[in-house]
mmJSON file of the N, C-alpha and C atoms, coordinates in Angstrom:
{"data_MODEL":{"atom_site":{
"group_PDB":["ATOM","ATOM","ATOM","ATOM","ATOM","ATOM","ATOM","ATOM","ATOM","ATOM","ATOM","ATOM","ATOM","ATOM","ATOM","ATOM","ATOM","ATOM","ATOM","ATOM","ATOM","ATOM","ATOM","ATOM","ATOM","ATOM","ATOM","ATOM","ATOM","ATOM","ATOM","ATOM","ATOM","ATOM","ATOM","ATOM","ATOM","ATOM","ATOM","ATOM","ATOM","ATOM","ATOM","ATOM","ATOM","ATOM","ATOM","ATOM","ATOM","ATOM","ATOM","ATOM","ATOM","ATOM","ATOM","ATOM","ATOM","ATOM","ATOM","ATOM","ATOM","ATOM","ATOM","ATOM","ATOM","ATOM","ATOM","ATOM","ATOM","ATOM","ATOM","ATOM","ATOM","ATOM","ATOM","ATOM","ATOM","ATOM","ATOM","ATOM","ATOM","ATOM","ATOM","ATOM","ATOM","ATOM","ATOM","ATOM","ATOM","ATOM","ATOM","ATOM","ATOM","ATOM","ATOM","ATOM","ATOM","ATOM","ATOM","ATOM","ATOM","ATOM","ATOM","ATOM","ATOM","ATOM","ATOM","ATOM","ATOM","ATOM","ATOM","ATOM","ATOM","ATOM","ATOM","ATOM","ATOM","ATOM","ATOM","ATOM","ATOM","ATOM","ATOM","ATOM","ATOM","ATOM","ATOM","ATOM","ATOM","ATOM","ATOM","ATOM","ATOM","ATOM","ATOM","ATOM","ATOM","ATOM","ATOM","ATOM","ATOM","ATOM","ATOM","ATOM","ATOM","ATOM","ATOM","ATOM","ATOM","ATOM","ATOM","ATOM","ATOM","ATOM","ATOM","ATOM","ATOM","ATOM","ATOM","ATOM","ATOM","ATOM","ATOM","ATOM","ATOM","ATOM","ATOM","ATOM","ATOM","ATOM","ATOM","ATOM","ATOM","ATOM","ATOM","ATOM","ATOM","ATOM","ATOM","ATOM","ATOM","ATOM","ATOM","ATOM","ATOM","ATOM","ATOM","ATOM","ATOM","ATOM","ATOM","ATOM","ATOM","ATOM","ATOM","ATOM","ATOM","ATOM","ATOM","ATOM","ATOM","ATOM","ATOM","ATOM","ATOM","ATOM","ATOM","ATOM","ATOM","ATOM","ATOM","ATOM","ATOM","ATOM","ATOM","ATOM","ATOM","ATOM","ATOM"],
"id":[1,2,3,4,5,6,7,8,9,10,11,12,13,14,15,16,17,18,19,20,21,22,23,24,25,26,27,28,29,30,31,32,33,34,35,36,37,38,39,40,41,42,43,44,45,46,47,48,49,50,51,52,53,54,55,56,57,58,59,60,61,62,63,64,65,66,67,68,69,70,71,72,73,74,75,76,77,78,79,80,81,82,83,84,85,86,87,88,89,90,91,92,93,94,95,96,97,98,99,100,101,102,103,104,105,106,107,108,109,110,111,112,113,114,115,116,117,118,119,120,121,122,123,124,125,126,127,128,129,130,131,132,133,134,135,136,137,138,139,140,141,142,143,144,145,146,147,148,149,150,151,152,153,154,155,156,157,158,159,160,161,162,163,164,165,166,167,168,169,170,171,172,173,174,175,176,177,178,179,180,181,182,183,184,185,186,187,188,189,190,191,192,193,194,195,196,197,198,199,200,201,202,203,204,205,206,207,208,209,210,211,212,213,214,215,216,217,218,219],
"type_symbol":["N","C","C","N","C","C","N","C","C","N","C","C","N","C","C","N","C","C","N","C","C","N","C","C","N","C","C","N","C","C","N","C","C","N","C","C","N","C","C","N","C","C","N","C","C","N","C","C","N","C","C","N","C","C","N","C","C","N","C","C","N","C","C","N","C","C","N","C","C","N","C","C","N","C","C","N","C","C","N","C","C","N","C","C","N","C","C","N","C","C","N","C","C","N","C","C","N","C","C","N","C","C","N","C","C","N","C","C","N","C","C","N","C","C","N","C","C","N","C","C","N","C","C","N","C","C","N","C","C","N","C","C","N","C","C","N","C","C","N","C","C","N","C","C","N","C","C","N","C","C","N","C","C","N","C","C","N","C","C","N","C","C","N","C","C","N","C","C","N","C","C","N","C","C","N","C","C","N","C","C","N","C","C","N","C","C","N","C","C","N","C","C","N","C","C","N","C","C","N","C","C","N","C","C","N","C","C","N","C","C","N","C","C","N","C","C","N","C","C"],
"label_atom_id":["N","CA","C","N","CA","C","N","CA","C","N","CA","C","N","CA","C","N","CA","C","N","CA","C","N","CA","C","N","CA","C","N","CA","C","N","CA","C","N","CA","C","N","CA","C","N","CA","C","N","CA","C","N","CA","C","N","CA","C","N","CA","C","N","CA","C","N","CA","C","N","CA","C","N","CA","C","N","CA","C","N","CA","C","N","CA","C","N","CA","C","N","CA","C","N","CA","C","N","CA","C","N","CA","C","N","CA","C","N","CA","C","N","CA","C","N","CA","C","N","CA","C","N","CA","C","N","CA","C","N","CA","C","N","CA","C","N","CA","C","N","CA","C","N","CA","C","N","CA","C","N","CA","C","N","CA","C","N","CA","C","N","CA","C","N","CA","C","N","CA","C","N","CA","C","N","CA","C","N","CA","C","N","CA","C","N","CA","C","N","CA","C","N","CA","C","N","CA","C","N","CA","C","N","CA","C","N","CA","C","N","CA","C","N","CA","C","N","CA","C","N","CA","C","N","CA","C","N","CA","C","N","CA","C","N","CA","C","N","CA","C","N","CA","C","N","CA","C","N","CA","C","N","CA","C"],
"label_alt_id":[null,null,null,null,null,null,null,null,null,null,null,null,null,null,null,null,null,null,null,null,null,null,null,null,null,null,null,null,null,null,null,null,null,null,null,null,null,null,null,null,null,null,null,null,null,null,null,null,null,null,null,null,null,null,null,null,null,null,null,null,null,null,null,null,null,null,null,null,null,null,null,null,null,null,null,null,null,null,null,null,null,null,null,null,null,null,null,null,null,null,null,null,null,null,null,null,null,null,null,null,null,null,null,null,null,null,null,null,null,null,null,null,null,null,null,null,null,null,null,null,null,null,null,null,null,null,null,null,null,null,null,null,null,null,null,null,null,null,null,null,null,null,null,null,null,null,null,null,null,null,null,null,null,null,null,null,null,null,null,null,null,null,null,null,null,null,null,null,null,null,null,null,null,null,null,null,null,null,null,null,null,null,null,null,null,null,null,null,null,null,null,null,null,null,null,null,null,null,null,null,null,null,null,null,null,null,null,null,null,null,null,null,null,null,null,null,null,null,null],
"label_comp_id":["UNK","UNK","UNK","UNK","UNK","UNK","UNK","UNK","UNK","UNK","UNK","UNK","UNK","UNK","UNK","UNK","UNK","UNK","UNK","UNK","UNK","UNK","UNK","UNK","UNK","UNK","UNK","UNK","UNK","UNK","UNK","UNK","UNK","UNK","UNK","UNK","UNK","UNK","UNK","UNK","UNK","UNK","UNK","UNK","UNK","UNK","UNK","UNK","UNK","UNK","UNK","UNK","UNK","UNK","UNK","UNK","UNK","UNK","UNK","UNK","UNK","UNK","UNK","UNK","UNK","UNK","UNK","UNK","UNK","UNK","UNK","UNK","UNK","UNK","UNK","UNK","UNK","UNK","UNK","UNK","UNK","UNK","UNK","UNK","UNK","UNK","UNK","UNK","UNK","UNK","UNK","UNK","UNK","UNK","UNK","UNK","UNK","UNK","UNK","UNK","UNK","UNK","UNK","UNK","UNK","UNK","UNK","UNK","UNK","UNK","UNK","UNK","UNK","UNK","UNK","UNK","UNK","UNK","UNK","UNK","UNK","UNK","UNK","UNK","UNK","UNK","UNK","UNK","UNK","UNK","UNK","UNK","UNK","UNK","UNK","UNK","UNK","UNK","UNK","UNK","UNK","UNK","UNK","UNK","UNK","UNK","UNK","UNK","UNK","UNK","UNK","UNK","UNK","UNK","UNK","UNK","UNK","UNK","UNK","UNK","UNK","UNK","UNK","UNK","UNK","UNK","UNK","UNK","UNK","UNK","UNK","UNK","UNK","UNK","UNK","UNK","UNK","UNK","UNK","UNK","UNK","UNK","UNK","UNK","UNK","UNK","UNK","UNK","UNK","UNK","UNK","UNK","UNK","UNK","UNK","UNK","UNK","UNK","UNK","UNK","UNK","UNK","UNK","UNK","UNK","UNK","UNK","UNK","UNK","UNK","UNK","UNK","UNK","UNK","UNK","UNK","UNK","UNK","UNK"],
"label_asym_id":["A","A","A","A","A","A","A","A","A","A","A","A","A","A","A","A","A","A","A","A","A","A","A","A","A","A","A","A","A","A","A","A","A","A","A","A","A","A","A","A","A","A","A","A","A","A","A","A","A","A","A","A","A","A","A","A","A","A","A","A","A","A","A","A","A","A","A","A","A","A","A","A","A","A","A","A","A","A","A","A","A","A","A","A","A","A","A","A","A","A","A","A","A","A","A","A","A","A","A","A","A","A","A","A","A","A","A","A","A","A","A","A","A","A","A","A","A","A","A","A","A","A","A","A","A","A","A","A","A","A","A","A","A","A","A","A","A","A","A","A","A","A","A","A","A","A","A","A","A","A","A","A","A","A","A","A","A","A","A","A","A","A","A","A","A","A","A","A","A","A","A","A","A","A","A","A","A","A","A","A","A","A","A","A","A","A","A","A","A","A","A","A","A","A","A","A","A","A","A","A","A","A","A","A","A","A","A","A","A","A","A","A","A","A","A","A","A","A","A"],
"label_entity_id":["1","1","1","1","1","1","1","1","1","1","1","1","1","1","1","1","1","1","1","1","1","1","1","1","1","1","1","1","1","1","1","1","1","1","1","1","1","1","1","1","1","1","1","1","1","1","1","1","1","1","1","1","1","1","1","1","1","1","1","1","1","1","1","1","1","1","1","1","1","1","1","1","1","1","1","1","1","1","1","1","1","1","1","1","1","1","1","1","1","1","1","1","1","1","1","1","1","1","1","1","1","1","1","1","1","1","1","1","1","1","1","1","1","1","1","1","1","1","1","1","1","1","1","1","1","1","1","1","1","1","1","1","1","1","1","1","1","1","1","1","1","1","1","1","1","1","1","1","1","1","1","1","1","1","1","1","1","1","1","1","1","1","1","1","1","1","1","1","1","1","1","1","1","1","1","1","1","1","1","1","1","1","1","1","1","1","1","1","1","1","1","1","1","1","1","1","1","1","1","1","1","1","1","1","1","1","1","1","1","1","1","1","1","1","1","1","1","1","1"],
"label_seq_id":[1,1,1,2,2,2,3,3,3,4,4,4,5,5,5,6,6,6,7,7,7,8,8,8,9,9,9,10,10,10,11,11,11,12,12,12,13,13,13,14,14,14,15,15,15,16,16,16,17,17,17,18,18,18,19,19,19,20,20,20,21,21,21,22,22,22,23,23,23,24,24,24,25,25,25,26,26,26,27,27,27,28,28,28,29,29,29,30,30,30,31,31,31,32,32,32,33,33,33,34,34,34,35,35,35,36,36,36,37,37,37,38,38,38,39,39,39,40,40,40,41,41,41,42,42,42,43,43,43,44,44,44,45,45,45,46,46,46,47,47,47,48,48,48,49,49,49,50,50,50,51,51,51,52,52,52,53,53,53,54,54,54,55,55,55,56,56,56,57,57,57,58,58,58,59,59,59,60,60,60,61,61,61,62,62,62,63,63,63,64,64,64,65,65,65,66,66,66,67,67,67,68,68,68,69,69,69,70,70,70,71,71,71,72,72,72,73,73,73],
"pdbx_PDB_ins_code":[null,null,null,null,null,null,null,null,null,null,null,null,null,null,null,null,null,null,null,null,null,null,null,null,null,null,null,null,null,null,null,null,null,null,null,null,null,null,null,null,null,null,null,null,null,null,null,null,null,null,null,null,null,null,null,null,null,null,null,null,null,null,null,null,null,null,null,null,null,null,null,null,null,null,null,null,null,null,null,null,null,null,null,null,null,null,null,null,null,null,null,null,null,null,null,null,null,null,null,null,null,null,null,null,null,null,null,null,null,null,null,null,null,null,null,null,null,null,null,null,null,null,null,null,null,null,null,null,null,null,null,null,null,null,null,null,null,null,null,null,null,null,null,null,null,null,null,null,null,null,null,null,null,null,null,null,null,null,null,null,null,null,null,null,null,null,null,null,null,null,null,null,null,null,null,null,null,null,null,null,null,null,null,null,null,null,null,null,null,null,null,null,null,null,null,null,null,null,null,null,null,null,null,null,null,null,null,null,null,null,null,null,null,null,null,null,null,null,null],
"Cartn_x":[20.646,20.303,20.6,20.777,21.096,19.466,20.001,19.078,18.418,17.644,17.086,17.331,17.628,18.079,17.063,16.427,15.432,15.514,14.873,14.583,13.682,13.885,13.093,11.666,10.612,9.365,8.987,9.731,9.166,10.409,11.375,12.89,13.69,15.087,16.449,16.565,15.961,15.875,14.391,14.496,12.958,13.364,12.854,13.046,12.885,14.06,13.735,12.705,11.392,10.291,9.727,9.32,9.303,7.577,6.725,5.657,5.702,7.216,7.155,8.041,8.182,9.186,8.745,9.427,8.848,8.785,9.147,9.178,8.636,7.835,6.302,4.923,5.067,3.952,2.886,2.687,1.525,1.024,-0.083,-0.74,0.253,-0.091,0.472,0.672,-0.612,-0.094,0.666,0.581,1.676,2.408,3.189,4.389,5.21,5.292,5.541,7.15,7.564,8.864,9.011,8.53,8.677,10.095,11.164,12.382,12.865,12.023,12.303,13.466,13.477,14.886,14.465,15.589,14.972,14.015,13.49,11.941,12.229,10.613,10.828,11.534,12.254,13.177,14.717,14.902,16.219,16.645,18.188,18.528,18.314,17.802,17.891,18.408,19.48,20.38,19.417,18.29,17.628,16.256,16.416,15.26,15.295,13.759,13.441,12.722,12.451,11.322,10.658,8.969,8.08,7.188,6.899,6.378,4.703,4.549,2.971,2.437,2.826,2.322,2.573,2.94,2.541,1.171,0.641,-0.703,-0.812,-1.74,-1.693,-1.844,-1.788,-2.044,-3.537,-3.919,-5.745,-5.822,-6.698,-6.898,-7.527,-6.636,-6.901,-8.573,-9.423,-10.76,-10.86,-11.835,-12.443,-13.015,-13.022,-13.565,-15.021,-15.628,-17.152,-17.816,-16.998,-17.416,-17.532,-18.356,-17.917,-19.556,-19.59,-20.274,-20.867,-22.483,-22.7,-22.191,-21.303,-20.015,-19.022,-18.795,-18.009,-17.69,-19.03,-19.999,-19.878,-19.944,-20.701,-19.202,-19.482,-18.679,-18.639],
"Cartn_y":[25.252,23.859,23.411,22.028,21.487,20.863,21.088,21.059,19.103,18.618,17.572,16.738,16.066,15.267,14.567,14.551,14.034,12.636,11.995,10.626,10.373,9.457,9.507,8.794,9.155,8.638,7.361,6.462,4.751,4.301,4.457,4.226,4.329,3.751,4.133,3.845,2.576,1.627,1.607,2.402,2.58,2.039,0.747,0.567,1.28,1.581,2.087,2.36,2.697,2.659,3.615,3.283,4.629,5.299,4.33,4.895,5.199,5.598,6.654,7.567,7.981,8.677,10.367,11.393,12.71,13.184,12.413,12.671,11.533,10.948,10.413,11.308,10.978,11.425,11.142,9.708,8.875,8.287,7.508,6.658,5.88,5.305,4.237,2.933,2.762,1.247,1.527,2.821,3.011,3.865,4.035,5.588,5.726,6.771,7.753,8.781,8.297,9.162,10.894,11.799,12.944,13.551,13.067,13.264,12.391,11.283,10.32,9.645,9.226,8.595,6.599,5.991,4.493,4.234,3.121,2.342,1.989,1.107,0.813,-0.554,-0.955,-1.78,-1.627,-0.402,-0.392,1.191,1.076,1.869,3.163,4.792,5.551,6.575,7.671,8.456,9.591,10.024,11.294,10.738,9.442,8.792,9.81,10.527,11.328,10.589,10.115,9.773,10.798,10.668,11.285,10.325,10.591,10.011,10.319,11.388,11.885,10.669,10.389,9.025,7.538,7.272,6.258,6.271,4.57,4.91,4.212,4.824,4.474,2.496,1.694,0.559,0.539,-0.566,-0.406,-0.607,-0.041,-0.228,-1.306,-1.428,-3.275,-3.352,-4.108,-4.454,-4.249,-3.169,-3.141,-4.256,-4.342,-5.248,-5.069,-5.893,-5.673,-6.764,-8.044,-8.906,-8.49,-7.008,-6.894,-7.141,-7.538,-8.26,-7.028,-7.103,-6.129,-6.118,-6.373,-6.266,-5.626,-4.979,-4.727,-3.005,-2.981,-1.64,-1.232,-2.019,-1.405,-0.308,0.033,0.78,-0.126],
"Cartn_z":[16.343,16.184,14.761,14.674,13.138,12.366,11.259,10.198,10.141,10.303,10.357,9.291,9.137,8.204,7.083,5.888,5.674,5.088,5.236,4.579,3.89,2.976,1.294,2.43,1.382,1.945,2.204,1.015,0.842,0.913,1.961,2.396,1.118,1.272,0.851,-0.759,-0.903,-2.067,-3.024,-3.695,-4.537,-5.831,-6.174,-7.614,-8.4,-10.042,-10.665,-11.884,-12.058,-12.546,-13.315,-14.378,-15.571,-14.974,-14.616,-13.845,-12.834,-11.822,-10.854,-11.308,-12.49,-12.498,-13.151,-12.668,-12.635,-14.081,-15.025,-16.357,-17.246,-16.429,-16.891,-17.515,-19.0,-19.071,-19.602,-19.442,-19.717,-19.057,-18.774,-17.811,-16.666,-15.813,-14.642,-15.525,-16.598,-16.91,-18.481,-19.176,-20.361,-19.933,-19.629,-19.149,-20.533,-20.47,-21.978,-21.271,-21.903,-21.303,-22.091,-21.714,-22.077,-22.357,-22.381,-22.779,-23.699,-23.968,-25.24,-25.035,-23.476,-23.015,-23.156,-22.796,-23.362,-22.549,-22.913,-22.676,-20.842,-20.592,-19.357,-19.445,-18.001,-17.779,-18.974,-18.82,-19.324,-18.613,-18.79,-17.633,-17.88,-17.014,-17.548,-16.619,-16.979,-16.1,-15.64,-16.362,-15.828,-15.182,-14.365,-14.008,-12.39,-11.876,-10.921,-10.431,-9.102,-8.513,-7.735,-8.33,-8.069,-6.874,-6.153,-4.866,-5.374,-5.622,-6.516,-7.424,-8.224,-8.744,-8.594,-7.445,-6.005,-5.928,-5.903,-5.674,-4.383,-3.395,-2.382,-1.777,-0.867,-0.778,0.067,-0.514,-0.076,1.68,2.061,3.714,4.057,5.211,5.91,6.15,5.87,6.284,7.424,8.314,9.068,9.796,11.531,11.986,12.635,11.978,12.504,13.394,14.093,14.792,16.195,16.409,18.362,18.64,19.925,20.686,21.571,22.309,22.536,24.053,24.318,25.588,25.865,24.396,23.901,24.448,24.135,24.424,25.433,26.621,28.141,28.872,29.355,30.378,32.006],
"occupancy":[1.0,1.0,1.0,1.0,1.0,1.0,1.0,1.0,1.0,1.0,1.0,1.0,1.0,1.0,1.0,1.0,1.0,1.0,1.0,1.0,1.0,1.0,1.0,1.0,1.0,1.0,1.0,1.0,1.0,1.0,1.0,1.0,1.0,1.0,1.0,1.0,1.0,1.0,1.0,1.0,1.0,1.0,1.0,1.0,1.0,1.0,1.0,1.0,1.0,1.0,1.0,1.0,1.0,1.0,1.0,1.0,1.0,1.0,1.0,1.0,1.0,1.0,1.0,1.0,1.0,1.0,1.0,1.0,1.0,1.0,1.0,1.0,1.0,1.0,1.0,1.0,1.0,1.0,1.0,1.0,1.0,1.0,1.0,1.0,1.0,1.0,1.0,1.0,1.0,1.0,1.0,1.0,1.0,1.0,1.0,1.0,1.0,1.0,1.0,1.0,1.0,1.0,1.0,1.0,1.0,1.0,1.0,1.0,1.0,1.0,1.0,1.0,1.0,1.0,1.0,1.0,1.0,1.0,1.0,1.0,1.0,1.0,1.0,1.0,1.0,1.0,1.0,1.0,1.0,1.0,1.0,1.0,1.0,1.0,1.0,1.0,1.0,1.0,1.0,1.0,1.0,1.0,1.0,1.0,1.0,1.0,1.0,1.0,1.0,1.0,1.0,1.0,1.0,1.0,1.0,1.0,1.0,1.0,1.0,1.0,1.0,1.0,1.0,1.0,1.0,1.0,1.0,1.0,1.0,1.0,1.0,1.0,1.0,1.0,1.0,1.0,1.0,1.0,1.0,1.0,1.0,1.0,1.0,1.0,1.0,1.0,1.0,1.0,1.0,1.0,1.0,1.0,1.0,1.0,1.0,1.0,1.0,1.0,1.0,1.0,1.0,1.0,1.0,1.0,1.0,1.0,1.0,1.0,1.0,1.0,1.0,1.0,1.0,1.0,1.0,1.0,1.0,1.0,1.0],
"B_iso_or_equiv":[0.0,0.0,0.0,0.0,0.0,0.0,0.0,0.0,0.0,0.0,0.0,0.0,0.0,0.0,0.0,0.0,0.0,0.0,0.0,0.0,0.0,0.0,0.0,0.0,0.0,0.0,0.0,0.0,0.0,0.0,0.0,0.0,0.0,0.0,0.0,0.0,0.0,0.0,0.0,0.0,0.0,0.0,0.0,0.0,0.0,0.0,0.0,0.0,0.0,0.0,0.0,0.0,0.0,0.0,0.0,0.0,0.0,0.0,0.0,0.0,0.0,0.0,0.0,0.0,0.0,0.0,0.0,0.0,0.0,0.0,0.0,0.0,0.0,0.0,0.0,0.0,0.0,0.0,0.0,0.0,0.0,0.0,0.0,0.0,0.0,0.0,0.0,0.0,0.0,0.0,0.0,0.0,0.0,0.0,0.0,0.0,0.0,0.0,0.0,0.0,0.0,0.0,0.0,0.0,0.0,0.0,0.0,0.0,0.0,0.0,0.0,0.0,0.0,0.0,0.0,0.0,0.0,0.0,0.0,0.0,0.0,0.0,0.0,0.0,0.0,0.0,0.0,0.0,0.0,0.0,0.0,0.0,0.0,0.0,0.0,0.0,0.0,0.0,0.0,0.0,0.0,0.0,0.0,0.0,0.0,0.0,0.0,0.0,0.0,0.0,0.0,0.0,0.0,0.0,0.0,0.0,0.0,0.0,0.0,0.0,0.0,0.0,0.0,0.0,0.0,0.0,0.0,0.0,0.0,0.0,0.0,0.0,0.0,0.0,0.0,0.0,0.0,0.0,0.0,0.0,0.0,0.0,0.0,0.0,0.0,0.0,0.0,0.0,0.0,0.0,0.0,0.0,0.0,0.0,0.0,0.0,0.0,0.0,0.0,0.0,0.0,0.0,0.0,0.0,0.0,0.0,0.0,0.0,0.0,0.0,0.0,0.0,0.0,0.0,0.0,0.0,0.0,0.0,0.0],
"pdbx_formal_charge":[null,null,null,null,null,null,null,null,null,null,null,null,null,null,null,null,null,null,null,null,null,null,null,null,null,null,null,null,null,null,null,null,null,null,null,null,null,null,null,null,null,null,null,null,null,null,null,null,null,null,null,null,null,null,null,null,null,null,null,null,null,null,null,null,null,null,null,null,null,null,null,null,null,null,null,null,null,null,null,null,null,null,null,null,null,null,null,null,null,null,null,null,null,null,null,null,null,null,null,null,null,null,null,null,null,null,null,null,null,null,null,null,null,null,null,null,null,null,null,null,null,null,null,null,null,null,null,null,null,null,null,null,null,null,null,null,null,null,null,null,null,null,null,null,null,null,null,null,null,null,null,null,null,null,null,null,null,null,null,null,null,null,null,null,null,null,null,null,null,null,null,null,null,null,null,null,null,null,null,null,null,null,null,null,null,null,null,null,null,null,null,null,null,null,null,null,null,null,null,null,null,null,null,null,null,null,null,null,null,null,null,null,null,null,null,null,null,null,null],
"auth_seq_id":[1,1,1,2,2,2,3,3,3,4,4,4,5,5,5,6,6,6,7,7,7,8,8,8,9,9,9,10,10,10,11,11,11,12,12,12,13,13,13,14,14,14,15,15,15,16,16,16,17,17,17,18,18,18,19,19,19,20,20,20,21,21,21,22,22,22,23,23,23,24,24,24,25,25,25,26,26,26,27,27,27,28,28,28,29,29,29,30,30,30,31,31,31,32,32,32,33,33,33,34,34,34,35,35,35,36,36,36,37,37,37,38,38,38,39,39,39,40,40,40,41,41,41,42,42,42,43,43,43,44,44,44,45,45,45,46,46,46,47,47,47,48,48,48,49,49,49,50,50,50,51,51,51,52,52,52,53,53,53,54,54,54,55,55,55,56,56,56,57,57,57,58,58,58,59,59,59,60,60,60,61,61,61,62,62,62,63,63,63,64,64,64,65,65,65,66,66,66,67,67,67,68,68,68,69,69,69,70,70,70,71,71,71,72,72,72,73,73,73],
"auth_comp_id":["UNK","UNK","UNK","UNK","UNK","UNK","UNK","UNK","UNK","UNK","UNK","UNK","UNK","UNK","UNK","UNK","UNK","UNK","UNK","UNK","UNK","UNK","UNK","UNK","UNK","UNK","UNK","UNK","UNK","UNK","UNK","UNK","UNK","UNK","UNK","UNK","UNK","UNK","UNK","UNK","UNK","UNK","UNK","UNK","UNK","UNK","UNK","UNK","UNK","UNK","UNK","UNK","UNK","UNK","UNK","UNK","UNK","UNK","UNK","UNK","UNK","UNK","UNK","UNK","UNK","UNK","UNK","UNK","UNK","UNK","UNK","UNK","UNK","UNK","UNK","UNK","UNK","UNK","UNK","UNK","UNK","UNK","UNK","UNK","UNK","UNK","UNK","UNK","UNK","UNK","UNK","UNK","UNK","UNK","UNK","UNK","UNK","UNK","UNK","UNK","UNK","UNK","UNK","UNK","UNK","UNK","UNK","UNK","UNK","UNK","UNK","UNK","UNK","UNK","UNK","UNK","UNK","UNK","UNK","UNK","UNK","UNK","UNK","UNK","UNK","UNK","UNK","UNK","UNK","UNK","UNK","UNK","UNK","UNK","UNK","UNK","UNK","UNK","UNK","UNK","UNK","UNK","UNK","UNK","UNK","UNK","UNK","UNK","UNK","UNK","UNK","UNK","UNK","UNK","UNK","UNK","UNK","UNK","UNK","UNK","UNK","UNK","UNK","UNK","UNK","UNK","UNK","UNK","UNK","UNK","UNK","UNK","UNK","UNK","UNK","UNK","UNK","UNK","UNK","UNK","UNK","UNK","UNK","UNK","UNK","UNK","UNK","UNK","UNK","UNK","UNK","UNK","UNK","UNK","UNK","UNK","UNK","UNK","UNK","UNK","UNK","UNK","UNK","UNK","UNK","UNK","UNK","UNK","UNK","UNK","UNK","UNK","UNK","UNK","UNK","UNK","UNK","UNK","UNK"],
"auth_asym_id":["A","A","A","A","A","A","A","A","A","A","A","A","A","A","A","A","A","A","A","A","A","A","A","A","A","A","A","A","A","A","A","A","A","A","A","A","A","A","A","A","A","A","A","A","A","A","A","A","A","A","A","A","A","A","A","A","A","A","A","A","A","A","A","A","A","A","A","A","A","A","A","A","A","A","A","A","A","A","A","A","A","A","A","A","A","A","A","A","A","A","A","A","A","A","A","A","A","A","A","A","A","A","A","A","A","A","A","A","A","A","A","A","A","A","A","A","A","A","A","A","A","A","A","A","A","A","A","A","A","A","A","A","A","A","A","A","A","A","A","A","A","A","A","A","A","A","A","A","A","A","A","A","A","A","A","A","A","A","A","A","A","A","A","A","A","A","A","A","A","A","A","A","A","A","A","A","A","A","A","A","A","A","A","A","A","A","A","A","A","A","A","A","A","A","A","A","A","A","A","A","A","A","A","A","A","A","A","A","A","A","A","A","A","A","A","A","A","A","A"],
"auth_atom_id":["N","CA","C","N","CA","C","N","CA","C","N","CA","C","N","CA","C","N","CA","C","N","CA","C","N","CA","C","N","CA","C","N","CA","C","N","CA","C","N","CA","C","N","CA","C","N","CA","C","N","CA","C","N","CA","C","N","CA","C","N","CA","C","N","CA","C","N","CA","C","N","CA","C","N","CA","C","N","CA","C","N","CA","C","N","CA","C","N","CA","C","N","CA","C","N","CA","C","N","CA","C","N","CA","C","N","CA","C","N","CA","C","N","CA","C","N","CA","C","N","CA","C","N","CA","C","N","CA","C","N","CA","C","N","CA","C","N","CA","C","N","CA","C","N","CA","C","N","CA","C","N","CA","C","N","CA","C","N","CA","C","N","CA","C","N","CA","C","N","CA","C","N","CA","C","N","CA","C","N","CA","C","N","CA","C","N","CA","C","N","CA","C","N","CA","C","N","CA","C","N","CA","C","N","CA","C","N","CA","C","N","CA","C","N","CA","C","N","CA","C","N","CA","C","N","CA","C","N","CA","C","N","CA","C","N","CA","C","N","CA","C","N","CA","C","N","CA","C","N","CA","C","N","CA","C"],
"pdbx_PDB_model_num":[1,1,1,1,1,1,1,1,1,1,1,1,1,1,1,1,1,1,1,1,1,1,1,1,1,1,1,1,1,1,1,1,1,1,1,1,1,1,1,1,1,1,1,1,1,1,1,1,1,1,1,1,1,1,1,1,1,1,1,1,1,1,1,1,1,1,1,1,1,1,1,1,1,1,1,1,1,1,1,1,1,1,1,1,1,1,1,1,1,1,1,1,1,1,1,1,1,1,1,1,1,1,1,1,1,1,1,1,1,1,1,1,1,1,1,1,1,1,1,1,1,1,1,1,1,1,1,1,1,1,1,1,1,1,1,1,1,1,1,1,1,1,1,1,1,1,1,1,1,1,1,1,1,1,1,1,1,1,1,1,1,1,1,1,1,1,1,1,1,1,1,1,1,1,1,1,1,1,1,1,1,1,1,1,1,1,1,1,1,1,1,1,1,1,1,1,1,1,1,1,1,1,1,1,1,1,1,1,1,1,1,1,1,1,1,1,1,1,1]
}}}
């Protein structure tokens, strides 16, 4: 059988971002480039995306309007 093909986690097109990047090594809201490559929003060739410092998106609100009908069998 053939080998499965993988696909990036957050699809094809991941902006490039110094706070996802695997050679981040400062906070989410200061990113510190540990290779001392240029700043954020300027281009950089050894930019890695790290999927690990993705922070997750908050979960949809729960619905709590059920009726006791809702219930019965």
């Amino acid at each position: 059988m053939g080998k499965k093909k993988k696909s990036p986690l957050f699809g094809q097109s991941v902006p490039q971002d110094c706070a996802y990047c695997y050679h981040n090594g400062g906070p989410a809201d200061r990113p510190a480039c540990t290779l001392r490559l240029p700043g954020p929003g300027e281009n950089c060739r050894s930019y890695l995306y790290n999927p690990l410092l993705r922070t997750p998106r908050p979960s949809p609100p729960l619905r709590t309007d059920f009726d006791p009908e809702d219930f019965k069998l």
